[in-house]
C-alpha positions in Angstrom: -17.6 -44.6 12.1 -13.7 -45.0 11.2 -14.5 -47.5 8.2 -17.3 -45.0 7.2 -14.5 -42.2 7.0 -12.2 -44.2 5.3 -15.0 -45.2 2.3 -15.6 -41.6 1.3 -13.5 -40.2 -1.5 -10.1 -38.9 -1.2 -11.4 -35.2 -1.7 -14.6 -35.8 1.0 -11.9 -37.0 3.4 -9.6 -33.9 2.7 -11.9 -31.6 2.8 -12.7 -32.7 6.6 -9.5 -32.7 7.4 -9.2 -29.2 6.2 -11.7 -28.4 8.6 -10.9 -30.2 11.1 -7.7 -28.1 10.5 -9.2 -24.8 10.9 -10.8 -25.2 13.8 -7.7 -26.8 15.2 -6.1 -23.7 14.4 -8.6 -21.5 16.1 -8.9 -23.2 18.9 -5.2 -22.6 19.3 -5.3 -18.8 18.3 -8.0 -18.5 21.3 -5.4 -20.1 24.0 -2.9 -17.8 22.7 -4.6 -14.7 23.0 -5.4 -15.9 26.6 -2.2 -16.4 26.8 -1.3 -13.0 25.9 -3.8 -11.7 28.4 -2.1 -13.5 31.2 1.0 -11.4 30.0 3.2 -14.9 29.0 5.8 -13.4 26.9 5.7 -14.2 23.6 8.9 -16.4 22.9 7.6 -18.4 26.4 4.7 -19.1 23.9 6.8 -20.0 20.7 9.3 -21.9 22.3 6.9 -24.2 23.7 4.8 -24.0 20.0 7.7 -25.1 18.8 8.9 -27.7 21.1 5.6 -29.4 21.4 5.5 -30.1 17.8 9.1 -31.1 17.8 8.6 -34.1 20.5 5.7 -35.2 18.7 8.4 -36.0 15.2 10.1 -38.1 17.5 8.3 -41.3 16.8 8.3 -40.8 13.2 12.2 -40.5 13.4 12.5 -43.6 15.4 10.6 -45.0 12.7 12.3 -44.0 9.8 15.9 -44.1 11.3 18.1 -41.1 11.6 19.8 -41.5 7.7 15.9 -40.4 6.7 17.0 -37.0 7.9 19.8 -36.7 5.7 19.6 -33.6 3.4 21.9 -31.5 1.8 19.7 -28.1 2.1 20.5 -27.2 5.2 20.8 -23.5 4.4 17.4 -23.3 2.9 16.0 -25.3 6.0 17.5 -22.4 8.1 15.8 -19.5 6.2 12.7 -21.8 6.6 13.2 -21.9 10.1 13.9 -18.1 10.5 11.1 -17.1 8.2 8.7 -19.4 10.8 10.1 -18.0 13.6 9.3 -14.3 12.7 5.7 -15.3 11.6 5.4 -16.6 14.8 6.4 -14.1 16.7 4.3 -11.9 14.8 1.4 -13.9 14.8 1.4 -15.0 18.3 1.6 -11.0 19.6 -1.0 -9.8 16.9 -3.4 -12.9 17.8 -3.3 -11.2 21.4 -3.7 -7.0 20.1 -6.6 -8.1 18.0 -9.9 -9.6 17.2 -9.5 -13.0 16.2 -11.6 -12.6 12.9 -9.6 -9.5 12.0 -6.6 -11.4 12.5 -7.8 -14.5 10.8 -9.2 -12.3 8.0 -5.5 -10.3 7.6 -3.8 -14.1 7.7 -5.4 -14.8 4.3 -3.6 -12.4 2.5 -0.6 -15.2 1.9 -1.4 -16.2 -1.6 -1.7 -12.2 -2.5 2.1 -11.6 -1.3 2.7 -15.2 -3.0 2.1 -13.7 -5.9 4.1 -10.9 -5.9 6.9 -13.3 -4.9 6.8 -15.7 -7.1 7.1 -12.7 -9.7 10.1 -11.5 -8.0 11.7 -14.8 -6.9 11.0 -18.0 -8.7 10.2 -15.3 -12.1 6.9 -16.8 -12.9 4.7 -15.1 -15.5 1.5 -13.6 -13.7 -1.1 -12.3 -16.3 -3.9 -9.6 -15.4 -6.1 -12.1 -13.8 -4.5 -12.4 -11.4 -2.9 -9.6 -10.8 -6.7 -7.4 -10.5 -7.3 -10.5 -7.9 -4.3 -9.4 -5.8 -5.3 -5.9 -6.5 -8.6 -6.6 -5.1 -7.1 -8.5 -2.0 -5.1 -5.5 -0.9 -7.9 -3.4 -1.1 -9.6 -5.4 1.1 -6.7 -5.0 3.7 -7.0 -1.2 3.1 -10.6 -1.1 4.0 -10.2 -3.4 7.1 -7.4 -2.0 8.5 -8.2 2.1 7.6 -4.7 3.2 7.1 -5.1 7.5 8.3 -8.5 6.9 10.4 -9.0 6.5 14.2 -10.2 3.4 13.7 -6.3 2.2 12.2 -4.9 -0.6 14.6 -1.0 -0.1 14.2 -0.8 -4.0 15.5 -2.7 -5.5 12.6 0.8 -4.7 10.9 2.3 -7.9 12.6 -0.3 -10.0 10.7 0.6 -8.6 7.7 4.4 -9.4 8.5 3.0 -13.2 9.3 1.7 -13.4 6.0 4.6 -11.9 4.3 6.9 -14.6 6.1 4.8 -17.6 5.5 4.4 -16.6 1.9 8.0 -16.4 1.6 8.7 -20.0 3.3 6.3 -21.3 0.9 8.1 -19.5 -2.4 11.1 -21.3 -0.7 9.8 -24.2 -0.5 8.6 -24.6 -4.3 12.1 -24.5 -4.7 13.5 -27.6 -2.4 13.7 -30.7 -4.7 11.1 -33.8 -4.0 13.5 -35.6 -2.1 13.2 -33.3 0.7 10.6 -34.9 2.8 8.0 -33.8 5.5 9.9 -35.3 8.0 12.7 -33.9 7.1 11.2 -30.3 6.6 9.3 -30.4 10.2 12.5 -31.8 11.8 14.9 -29.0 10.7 11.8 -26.5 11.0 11.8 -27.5 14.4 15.0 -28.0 15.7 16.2 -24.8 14.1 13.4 -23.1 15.6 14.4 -24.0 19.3 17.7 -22.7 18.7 16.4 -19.5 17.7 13.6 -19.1 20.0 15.5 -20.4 23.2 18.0 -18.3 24.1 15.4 -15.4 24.1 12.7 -17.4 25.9 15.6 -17.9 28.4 16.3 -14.9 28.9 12.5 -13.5 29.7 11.2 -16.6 31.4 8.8 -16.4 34.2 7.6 -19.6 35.8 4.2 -20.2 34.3 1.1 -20.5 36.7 -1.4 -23.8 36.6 -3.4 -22.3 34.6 -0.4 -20.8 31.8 0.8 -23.9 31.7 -2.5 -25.4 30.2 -2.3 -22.7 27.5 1.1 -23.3 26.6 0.3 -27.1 26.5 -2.7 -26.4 24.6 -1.0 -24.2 22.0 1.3 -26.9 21.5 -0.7 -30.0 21.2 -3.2 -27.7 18.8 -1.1 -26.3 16.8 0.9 -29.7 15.9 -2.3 -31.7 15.4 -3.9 -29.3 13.5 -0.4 -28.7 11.3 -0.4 -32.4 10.6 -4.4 -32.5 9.6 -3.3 -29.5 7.3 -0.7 -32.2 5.8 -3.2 -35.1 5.9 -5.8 -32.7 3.7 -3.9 -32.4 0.8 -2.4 -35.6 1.1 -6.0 -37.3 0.9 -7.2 -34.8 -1.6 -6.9 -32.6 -4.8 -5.3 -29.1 -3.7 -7.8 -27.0 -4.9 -10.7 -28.8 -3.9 -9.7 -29.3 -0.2 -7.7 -25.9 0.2 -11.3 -23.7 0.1 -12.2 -25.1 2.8 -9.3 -23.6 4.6 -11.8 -20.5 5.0 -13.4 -22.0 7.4 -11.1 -20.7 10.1 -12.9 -17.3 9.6 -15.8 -18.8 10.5 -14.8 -20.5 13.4 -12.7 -17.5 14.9 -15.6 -15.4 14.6 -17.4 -18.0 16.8 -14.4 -18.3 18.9 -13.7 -14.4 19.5 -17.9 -13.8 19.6 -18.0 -16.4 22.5 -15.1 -15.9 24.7 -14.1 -12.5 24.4 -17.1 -11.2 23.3 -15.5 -10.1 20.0 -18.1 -8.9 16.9 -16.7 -7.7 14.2 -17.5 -4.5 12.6 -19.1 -3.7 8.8 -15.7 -2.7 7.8 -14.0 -5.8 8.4 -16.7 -7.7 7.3 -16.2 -6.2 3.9 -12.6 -6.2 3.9 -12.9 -10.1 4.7 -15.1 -11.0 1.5 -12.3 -9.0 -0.7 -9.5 -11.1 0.7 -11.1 -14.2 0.6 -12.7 -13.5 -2.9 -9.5 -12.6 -4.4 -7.7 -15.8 -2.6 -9.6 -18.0 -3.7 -10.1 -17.1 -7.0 -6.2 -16.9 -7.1 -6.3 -20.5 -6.2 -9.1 -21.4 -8.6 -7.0 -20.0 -11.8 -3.7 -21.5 -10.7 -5.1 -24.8 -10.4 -6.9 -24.4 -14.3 -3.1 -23.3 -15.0 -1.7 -26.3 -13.8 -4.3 -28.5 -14.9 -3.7 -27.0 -18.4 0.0 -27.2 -18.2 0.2 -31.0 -17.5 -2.1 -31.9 -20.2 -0.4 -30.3 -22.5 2.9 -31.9 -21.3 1.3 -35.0 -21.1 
């Protein structure tokens, strides 16, 4: 079965481990919204996010030898660090006030706010395209989350605030030079992030039952494996073959919330999710023609 894996193409390969991903990652949204229910407080939950996926580095650095984690962008590693922290904390108390797909859905709006950054930030030049894409994206936020009506969820703010902050780690990290490796971007990530998320998790623990401490080992061990399958995707194949699949988390939140919390998922979100995820990935379709374009005509 392993050498059957391993003889499929790079982009076959990465496209399973995109999935593989996003059902990592919904798996791990279910134990934290269980989590929530059990009234765990929330930095309780991110510390132990966050220190799970830290121990799990430490092989890799007694591999590589501490000099490997060298770097001389410590500053930007910080803002990367806070910028995770606060999408955590966002994510991990809006997981818990809403529907998993509604959630999941509202997630997906990264690459419309990455736009807008990289506009503001790294000055890129954005033409109509796909600028009426991220038109149409935000649309589709307005019609799920019914901004005025009864039906408006004040929480589903907190996902929006997740997207913002990934979309500006990733802006950030366009800008950290080559030589700044995944180890050395988890490491920092990490160890930054306990700093920030300790003293607060300190300060509001409760002693965690049996059965809290399976979630917050679960949330751990899920969220780092299915981080590095995220890496191993678009290491093993092209980024925008492999990154569609990504979508796929919709899917299996849907399941997720349908089967244990009885979650379905009205017309209106349902619509709101096909903007979103139309307008993503159609984002991602012309930016990898763009760069496809540009380094043939550099080449």
């Amino acid at each position: 079965m392993i050498s059957g894996f391993l003889n499929l193409s790079g982009n076959a390969r990465g496209c399973i481990w995109m999935a593989l991903c996003g059902l990592g990652f919904s798996v791990m949204a279910a134990f934290v919204k269980l989590a929530g229910q059990a009234q765990v407080n929330t930095f309780e939950i991110t510390f132990f996010r966050v220190l799970v996926g830290f121990l799990l580095l430490a092989p890799f650095v007694a591999k590589s030898g501490l000099q490997s984690l060298r770097t001389q962008y410590i500053k930007a590693h910080a803002l990367r660090a806070v910028l995770g922290f606060v999408a955590m904390i966002c994510a991990y108390i809006g997981i818990a006030k809403l529907e998993l797909a509604t959630y999941t859905a509202l997630s997906f709006t990264k690459p419309l706010f990455a736009v807008i950054l990289a506009v503001i930030i790294l000055k890129e030049d954005v033409r109509w395209r796909r600028w009426a894409a991220t038109i149409v994206g935000f649309i589709g936020v307005l019609v799920m989350m019914q901004p005025g009506s009864s039906a408006f969820n004040p929480w589903a703010l907190l996902a929006m605030g997740d997207a913002l902050s990934i979309a500006l780690l990733i802006t950030i990290l366009k800008r950290l030079p080559a030589s700044e490796t995944p180890l050395i971007m988890l490491f920092y990530y990490g160890l930054i992030g306990m700093l920030l998320v300790g003293p607060p998790a300190i300060y509001y623990w409760q002693w965690p039952t049996p059965i809290e401490w399976l979630y917050l080992i679960a949330i751990g061990v899920t969220g780092a494996l299915s981080q590095y399958w995220w890496i191993l995707a678009f290491k093993a194949g092209e980024a925008s073959v492999v990154a569609p699949f990504d979508y796929l988390r919709l899917l299996f939140a849907g399941l997720i919330g349908f089967i244990a919390f009885t979650e379905l998922p009205d017309h209106w979100t349902l619509i709101g999710a096909v903007l979103i995820v139309g307008s993503t990935v159609y984002i991602a379709q012309r930016e990898a023609r763009l760069g496809r374009a540009k380094n043939a005509s550099d080449s």
